[in-house]
PDB file with SEQRES, HELIX, SHEET and CRYST1 records, atoms N, CA, C and O in Angstrom:
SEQRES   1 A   67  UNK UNK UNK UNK UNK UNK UNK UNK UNK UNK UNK UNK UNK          
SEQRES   2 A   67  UNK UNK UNK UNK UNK UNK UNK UNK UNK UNK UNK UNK UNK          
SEQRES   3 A   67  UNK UNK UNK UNK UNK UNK UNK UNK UNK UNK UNK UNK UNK          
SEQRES   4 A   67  UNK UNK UNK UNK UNK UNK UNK UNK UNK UNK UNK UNK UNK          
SEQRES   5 A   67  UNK UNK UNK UNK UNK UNK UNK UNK UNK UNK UNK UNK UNK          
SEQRES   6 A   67  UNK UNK                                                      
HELIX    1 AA1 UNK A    7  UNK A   24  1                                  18    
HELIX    2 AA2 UNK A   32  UNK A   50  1                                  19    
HELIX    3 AA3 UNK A   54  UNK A   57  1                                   4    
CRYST1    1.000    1.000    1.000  90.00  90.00  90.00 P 1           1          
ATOM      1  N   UNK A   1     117.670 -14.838  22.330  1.00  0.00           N  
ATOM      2  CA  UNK A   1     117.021 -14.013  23.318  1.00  0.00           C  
ATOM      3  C   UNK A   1     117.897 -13.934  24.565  1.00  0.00           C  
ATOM      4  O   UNK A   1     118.332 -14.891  25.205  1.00  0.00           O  
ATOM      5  N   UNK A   2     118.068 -12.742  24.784  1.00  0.00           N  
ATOM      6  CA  UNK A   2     119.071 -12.323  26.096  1.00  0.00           C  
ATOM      7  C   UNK A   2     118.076 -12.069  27.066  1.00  0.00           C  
ATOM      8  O   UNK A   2     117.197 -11.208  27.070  1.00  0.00           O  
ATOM      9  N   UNK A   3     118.495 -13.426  28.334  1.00  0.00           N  
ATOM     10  CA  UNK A   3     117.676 -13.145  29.735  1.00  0.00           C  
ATOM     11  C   UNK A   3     117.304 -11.347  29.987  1.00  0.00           C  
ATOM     12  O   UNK A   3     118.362 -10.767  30.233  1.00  0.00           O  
ATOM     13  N   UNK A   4     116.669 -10.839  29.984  1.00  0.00           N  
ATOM     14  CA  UNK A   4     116.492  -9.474  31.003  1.00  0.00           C  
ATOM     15  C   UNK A   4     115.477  -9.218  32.407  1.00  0.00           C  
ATOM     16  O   UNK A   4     115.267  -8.093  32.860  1.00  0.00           O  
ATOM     17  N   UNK A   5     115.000 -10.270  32.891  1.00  0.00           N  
ATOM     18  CA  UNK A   5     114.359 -10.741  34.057  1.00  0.00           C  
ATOM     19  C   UNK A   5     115.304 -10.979  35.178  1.00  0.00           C  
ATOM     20  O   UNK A   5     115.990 -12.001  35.214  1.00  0.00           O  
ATOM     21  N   UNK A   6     115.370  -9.855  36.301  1.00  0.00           N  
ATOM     22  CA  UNK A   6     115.575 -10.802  37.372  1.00  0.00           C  
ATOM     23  C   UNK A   6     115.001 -11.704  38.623  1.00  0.00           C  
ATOM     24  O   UNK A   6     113.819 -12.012  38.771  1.00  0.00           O  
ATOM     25  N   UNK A   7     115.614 -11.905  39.111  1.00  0.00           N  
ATOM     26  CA  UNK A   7     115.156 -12.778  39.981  1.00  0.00           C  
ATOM     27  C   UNK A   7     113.356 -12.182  40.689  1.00  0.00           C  
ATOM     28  O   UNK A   7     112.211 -12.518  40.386  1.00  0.00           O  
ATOM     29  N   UNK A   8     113.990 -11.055  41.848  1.00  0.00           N  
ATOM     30  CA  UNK A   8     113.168 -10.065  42.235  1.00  0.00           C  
ATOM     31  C   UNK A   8     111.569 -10.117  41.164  1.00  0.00           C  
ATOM     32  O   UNK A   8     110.438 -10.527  41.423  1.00  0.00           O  
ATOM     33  N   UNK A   9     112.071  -9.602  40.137  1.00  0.00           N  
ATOM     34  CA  UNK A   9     111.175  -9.666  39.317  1.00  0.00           C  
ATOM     35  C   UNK A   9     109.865 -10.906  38.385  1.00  0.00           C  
ATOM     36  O   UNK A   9     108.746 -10.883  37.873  1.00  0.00           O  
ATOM     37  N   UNK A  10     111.033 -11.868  38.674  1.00  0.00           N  
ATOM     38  CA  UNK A  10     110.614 -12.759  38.378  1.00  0.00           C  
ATOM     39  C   UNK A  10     109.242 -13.303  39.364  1.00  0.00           C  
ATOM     40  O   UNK A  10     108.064 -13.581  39.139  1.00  0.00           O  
ATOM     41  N   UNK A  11     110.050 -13.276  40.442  1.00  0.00           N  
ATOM     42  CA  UNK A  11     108.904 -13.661  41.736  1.00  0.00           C  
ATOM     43  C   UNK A  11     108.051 -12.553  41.352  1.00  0.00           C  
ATOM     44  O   UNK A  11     107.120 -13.122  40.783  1.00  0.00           O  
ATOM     45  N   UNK A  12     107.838 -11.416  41.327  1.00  0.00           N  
ATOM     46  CA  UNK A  12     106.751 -10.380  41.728  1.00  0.00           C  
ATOM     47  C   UNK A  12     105.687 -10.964  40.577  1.00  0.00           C  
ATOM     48  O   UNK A  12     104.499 -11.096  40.874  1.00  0.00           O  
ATOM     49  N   UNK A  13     106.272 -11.369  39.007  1.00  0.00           N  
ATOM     50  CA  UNK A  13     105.081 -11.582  37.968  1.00  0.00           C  
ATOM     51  C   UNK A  13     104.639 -12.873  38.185  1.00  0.00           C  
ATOM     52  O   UNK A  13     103.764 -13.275  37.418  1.00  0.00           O  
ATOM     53  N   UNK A  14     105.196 -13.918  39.395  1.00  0.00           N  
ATOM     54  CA  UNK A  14     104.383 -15.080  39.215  1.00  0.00           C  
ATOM     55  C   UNK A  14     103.725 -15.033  40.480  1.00  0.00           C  
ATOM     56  O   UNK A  14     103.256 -16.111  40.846  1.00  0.00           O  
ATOM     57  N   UNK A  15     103.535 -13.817  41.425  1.00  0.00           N  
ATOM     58  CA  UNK A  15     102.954 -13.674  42.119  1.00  0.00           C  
ATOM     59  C   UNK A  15     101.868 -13.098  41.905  1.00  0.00           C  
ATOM     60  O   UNK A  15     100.950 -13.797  42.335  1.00  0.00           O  
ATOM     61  N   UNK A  16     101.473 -12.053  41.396  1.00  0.00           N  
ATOM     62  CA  UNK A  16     101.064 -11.546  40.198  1.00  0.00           C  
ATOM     63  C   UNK A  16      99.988 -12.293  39.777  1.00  0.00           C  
ATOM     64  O   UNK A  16      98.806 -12.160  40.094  1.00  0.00           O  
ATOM     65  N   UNK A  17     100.638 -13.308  38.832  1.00  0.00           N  
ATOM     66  CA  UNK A  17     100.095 -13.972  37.770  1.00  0.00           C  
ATOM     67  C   UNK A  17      99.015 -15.189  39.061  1.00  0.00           C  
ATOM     68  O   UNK A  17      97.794 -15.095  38.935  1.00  0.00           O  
ATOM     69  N   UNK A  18      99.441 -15.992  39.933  1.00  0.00           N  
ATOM     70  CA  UNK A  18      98.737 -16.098  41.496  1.00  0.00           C  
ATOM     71  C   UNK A  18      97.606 -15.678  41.466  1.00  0.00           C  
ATOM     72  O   UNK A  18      96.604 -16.392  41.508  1.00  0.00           O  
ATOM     73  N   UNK A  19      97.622 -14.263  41.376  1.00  0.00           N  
ATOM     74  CA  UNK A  19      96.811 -14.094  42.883  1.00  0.00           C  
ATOM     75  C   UNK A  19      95.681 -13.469  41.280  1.00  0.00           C  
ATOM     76  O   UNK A  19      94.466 -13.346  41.428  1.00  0.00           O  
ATOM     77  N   UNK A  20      96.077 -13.289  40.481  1.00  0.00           N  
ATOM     78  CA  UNK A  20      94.834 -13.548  39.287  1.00  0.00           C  
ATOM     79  C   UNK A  20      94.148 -14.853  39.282  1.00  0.00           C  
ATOM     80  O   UNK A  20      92.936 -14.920  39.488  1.00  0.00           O  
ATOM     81  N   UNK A  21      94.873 -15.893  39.055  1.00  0.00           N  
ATOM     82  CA  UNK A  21      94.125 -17.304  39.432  1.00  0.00           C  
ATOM     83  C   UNK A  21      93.154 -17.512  40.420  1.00  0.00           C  
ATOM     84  O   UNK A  21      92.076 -18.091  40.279  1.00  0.00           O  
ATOM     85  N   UNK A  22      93.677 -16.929  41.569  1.00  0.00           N  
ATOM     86  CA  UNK A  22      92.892 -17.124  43.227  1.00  0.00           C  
ATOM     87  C   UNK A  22      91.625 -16.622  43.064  1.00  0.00           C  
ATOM     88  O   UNK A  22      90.595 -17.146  43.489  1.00  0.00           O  
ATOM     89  N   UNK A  23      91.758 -15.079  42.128  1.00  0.00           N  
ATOM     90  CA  UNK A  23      90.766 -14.066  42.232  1.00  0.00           C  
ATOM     91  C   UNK A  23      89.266 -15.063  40.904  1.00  0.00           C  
ATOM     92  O   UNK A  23      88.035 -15.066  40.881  1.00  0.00           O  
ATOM     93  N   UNK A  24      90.246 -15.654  40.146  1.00  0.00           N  
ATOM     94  CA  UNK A  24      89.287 -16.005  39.078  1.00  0.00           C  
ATOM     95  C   UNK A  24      88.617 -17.531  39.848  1.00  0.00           C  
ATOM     96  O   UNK A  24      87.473 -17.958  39.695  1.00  0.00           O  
ATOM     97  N   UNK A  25      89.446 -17.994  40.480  1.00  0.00           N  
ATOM     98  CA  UNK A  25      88.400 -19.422  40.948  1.00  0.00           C  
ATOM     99  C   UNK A  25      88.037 -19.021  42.354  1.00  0.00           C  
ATOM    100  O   UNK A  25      87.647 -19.944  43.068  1.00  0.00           O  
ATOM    101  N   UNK A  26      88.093 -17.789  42.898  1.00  0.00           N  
ATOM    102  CA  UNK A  26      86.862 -17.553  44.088  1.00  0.00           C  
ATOM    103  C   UNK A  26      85.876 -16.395  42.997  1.00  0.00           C  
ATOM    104  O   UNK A  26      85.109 -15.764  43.726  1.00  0.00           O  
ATOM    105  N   UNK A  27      85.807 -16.217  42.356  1.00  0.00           N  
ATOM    106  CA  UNK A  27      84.631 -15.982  42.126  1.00  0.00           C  
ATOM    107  C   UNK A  27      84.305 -14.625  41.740  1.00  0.00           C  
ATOM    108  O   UNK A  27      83.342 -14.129  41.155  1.00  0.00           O  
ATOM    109  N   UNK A  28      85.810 -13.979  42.431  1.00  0.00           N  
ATOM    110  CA  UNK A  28      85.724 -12.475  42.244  1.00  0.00           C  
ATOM    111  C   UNK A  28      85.791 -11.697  41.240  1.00  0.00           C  
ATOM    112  O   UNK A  28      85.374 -10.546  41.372  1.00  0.00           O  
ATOM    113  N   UNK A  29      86.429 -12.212  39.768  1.00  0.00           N  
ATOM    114  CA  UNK A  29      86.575 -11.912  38.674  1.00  0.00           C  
ATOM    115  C   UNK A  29      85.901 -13.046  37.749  1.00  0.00           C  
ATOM    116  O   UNK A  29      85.954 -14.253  37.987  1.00  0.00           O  
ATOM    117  N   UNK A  30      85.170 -12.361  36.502  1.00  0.00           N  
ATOM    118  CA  UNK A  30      84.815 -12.932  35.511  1.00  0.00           C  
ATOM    119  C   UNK A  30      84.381 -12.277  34.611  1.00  0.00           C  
ATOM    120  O   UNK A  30      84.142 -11.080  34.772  1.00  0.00           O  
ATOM    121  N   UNK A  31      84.146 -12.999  33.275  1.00  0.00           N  
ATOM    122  CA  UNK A  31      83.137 -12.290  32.249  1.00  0.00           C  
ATOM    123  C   UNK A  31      85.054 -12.110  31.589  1.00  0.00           C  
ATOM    124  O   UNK A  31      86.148 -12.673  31.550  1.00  0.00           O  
ATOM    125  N   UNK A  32      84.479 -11.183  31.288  1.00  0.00           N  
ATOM    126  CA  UNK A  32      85.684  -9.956  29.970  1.00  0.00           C  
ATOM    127  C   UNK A  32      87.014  -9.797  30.797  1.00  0.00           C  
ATOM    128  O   UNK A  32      88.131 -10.258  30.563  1.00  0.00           O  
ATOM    129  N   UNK A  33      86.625  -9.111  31.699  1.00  0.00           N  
ATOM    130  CA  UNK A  33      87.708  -8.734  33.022  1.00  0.00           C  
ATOM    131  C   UNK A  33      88.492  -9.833  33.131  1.00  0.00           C  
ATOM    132  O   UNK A  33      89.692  -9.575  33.224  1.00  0.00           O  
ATOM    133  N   UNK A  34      88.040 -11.551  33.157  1.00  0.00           N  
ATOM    134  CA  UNK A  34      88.763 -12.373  34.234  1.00  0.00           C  
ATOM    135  C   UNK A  34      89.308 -12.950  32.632  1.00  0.00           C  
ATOM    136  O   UNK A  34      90.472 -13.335  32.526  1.00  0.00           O  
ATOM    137  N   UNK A  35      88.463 -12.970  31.538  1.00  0.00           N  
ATOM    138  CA  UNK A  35      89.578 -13.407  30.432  1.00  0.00           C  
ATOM    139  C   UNK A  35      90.964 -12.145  30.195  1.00  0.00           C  
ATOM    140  O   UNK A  35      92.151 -12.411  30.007  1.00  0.00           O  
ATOM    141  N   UNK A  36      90.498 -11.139  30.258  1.00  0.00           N  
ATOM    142  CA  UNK A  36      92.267  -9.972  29.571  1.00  0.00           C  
ATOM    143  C   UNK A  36      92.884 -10.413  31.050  1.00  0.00           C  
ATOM    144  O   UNK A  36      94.074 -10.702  30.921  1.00  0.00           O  
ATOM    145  N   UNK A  37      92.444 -10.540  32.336  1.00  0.00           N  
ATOM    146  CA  UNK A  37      93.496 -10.411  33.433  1.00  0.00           C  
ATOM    147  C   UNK A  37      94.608 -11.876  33.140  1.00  0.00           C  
ATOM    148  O   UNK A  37      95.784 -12.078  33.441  1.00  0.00           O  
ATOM    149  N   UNK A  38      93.437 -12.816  32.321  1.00  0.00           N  
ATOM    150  CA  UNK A  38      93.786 -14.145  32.333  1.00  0.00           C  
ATOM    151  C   UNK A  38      95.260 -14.113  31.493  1.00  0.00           C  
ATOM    152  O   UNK A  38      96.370 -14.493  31.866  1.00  0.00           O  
ATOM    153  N   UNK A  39      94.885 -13.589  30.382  1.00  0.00           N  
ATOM    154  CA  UNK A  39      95.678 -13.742  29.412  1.00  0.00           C  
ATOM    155  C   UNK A  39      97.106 -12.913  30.356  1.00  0.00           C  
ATOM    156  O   UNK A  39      98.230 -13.358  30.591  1.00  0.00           O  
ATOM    157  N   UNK A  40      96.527 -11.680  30.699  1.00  0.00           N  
ATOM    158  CA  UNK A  40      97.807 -10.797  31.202  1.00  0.00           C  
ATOM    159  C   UNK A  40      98.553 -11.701  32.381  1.00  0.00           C  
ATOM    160  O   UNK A  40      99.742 -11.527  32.648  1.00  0.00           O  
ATOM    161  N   UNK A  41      97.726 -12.683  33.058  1.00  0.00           N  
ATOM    162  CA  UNK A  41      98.289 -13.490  33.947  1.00  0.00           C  
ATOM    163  C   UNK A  41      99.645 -14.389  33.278  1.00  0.00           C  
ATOM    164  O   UNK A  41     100.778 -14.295  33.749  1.00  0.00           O  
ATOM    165  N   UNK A  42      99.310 -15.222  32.156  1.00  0.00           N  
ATOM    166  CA  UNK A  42      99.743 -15.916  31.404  1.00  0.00           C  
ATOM    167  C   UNK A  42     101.029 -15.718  30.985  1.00  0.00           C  
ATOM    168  O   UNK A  42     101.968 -16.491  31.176  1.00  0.00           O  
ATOM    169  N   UNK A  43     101.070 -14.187  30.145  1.00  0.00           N  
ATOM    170  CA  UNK A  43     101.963 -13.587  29.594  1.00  0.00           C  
ATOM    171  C   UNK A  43     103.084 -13.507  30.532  1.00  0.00           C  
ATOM    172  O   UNK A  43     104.180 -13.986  30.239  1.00  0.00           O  
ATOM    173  N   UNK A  44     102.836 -12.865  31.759  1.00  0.00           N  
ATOM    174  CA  UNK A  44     103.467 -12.591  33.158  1.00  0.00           C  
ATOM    175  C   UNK A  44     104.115 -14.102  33.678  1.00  0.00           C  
ATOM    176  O   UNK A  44     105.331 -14.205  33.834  1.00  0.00           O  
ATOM    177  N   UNK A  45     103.352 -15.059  33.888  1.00  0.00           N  
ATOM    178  CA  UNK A  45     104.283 -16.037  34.082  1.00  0.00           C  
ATOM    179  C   UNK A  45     105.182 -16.875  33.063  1.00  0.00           C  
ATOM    180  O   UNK A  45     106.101 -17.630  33.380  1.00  0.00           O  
ATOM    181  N   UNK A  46     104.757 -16.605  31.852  1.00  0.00           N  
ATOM    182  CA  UNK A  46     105.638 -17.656  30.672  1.00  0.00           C  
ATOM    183  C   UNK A  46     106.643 -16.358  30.722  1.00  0.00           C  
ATOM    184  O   UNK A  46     107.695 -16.735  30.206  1.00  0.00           O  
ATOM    185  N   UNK A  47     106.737 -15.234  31.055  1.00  0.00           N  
ATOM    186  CA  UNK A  47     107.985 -14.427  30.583  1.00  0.00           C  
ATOM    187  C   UNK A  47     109.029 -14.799  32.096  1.00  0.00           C  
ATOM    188  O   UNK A  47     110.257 -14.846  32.157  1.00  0.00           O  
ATOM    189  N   UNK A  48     108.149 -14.991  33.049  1.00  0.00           N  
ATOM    190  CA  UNK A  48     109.016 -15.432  34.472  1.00  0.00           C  
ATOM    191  C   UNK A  48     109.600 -16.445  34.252  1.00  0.00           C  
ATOM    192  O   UNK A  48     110.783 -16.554  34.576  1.00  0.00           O  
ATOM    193  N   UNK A  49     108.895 -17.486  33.622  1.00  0.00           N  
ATOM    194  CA  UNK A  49     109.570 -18.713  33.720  1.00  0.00           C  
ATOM    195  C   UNK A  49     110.921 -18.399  32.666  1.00  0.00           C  
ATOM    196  O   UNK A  49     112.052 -18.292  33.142  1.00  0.00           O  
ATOM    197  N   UNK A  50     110.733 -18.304  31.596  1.00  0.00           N  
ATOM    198  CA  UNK A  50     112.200 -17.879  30.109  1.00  0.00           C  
ATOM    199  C   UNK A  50     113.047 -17.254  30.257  1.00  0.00           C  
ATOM    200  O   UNK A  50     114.177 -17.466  29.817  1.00  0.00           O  
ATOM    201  N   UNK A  51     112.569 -16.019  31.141  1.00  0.00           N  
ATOM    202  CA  UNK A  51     113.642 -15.211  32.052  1.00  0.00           C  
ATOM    203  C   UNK A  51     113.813 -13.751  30.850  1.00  0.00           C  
ATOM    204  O   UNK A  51     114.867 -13.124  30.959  1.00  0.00           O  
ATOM    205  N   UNK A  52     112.778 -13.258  29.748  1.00  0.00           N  
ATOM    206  CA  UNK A  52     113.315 -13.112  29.025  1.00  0.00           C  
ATOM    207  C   UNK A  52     111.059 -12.339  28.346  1.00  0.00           C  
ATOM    208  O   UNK A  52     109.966 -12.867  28.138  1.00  0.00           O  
ATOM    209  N   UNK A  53     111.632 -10.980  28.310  1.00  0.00           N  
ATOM    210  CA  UNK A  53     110.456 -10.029  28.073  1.00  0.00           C  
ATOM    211  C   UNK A  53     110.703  -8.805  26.640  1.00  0.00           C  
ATOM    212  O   UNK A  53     111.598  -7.996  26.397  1.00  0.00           O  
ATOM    213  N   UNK A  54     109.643  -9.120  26.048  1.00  0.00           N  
ATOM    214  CA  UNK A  54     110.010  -8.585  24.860  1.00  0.00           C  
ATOM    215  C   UNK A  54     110.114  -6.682  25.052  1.00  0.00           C  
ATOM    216  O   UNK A  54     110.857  -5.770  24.686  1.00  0.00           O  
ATOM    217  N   UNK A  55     108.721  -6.886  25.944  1.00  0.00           N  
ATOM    218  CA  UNK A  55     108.373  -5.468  25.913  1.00  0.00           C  
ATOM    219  C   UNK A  55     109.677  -4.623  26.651  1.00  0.00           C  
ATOM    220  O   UNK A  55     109.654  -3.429  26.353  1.00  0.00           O  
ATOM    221  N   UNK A  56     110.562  -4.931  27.360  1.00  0.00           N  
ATOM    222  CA  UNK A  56     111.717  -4.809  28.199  1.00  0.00           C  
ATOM    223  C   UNK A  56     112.850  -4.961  27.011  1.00  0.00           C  
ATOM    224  O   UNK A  56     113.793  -4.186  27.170  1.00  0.00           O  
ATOM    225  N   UNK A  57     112.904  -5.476  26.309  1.00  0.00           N  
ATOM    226  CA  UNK A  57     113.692  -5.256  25.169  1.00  0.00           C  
ATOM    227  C   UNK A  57     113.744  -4.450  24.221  1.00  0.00           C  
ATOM    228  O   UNK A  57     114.737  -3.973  23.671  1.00  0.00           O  
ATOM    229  N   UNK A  58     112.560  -4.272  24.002  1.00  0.00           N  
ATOM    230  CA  UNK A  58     111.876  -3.064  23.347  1.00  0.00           C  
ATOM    231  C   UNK A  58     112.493  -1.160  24.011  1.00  0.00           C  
ATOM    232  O   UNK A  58     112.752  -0.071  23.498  1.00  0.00           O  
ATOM    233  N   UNK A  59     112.471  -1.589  24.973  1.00  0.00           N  
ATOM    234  CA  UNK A  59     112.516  -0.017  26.297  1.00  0.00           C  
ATOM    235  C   UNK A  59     113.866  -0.050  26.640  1.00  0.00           C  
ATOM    236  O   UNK A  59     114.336   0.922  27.232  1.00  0.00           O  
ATOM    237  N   UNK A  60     114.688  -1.171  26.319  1.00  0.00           N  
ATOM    238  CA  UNK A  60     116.225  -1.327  26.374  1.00  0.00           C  
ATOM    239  C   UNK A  60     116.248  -1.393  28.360  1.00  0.00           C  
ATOM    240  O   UNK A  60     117.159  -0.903  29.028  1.00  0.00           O  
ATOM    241  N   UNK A  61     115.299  -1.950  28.812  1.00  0.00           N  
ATOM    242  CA  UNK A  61     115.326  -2.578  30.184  1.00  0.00           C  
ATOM    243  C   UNK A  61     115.634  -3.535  30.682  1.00  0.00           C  
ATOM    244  O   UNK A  61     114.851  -4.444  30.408  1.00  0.00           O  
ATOM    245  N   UNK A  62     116.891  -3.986  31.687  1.00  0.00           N  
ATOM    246  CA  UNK A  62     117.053  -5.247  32.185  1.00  0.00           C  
ATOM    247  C   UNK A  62     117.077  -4.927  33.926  1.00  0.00           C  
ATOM    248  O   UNK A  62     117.391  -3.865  34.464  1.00  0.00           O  
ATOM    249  N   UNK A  63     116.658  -6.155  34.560  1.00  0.00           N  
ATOM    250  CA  UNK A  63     116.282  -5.925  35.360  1.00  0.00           C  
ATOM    251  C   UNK A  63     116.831  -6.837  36.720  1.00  0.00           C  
ATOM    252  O   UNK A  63     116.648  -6.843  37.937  1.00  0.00           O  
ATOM    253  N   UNK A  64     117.985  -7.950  35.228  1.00  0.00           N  
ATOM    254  CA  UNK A  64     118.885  -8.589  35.360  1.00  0.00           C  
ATOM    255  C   UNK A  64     120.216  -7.783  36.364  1.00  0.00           C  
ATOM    256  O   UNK A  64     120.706  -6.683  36.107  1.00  0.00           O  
ATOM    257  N   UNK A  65     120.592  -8.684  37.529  1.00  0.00           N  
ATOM    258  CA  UNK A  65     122.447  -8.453  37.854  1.00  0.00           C  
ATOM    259  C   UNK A  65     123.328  -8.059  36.592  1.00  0.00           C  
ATOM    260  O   UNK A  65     123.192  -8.830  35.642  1.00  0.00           O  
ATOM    261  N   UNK A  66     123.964  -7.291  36.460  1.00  0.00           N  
ATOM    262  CA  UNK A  66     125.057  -7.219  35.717  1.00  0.00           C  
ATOM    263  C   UNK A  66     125.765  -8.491  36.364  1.00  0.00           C  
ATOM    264  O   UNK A  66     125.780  -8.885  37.530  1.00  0.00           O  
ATOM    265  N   UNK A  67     126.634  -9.250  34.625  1.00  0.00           N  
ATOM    266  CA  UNK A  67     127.464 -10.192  35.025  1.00  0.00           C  
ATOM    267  C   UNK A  67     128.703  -9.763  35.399  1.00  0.00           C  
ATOM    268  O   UNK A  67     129.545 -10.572  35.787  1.00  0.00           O  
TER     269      UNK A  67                                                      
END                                                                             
């Protein structure tokens, strides 16, 4: 798997992925809504952390510095 995450990006999906958490333990989201945001939270930070997104591979997107 070839990194295609950059930095920039990286921060924005674990910010993202944040402020879903915040929203689900104050109270503001739940039910159906706060599980798909959950999961979409999830997805968003395990691809931040690996550095490395399928769906972006798929679309031939990097978002990565050229080396």
């Amino acid at each position: 798997m070839k990194k295609n995450i950059g930095t920039a990006d990286r921060w924005i999906r674990i910010i993202l992925a944040l402020i879903v958490l915040v929203l689900y333990l104050t109270g503001v989201i739940s039910g159906t809504l706060a599980v798909i945001l959950g999961i979409v939270a999830l997805l968003l930070f395990i691809t931040a952390l690996i550095g490395w997104c399928g769906l972006y591979t798929i679309l031939g997107i990097s978002t990565r510095k050229k080396e």
